[in-house]
C-alpha positions in Angstrom: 85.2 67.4 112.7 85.6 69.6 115.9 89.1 71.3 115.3 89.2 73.4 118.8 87.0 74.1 121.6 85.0 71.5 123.5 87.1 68.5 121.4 88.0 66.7 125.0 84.7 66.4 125.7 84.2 64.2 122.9 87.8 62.4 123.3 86.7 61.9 126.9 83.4 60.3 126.2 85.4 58.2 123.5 87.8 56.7 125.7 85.2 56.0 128.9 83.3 54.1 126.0 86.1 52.0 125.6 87.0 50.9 128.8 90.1 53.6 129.8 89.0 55.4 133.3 89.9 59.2 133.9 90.9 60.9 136.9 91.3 64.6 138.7 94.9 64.8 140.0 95.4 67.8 142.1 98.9 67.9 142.0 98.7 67.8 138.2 99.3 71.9 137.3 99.0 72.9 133.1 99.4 76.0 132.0 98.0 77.4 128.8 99.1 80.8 127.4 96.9 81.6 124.9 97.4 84.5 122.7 96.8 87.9 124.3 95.0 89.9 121.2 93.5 89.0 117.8 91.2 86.5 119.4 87.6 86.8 118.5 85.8 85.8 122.1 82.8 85.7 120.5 83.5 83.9 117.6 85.4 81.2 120.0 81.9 81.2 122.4 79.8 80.3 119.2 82.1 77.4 118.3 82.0 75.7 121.8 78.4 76.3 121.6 78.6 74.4 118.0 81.1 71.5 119.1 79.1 71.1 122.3 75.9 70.2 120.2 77.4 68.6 118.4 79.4 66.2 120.9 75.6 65.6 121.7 74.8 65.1 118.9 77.6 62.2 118.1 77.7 60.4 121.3 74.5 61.4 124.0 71.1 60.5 124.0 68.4 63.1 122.3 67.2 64.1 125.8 70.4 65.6 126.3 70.9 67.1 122.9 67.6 68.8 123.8 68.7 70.2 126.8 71.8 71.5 125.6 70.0 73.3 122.5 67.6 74.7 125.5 70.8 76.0 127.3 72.6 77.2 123.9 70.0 79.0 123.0 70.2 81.5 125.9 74.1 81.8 126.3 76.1 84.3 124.3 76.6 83.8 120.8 74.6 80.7 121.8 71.9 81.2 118.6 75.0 81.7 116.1 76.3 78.5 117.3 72.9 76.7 117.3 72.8 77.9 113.5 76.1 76.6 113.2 75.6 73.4 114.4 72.6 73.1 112.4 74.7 73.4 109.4 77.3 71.0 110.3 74.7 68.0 110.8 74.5 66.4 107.7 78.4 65.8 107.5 78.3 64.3 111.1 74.7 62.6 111.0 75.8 59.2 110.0 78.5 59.2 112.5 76.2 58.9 115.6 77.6 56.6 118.0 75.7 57.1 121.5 77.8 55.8 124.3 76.5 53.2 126.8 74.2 54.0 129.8 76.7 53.6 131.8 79.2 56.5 130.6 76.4 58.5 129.6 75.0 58.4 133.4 78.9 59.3 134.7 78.6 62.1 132.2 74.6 62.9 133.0 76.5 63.5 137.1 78.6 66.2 136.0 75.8 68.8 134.7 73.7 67.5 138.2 70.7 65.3 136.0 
């Protein structure tokens, strides 16, 4: 559905759904060495602009759908990957699942609402 960039968000909002808790641990170190050339950066910025709406989409309320489309719409590549997501929708729509209040207000904490 997602393939790459942004999927943890929607893992993460899976698994607080279902009970499992998450935690920063400092002393935790990952490296990621991505590949140094042939990457499009823009083409990557308009796909986590696509997977973010549409982790909204699947699993946050409308309000914050809204707001993110608001946001999107203004960042780089943000109107590509508003169009994107657009296009995407029908083969995601049925699979709206909004999480409970509860996760959804953890989540609402980390973007300061």
């Amino acid at each position: 559905m997602l393939h790459f960039g942004g999927e943890e968000e929607l893992l993460a909002l899976d698994l607080a759904a279902a009970g499992w808790g998450m935690a920063y641990v400092p002393e935790l170190v990952v490296h990621h060495h991505p590949a140094a050339t042939g990457r499009d950066r823009g083409a990557r910025r308009r796909r986590e602009v696509r997977n973010r709406l549409l982790t909204a989409w699947l699993r946050r309320p409308l309000s914050a759908l809204a707001r993110e489309a608001v946001a999107s719409a203004r960042a780089p590549d943000g109107r590509a990957g508003l169009g994107d997501a657009v296009r995407a929708l029908p083969s995601v729509a049925r699979a709206r699942r909004p999480v409970p209040r509860s996760v959804e207000l953890a989540r609402a904490r980390l973007d300061g609402y």
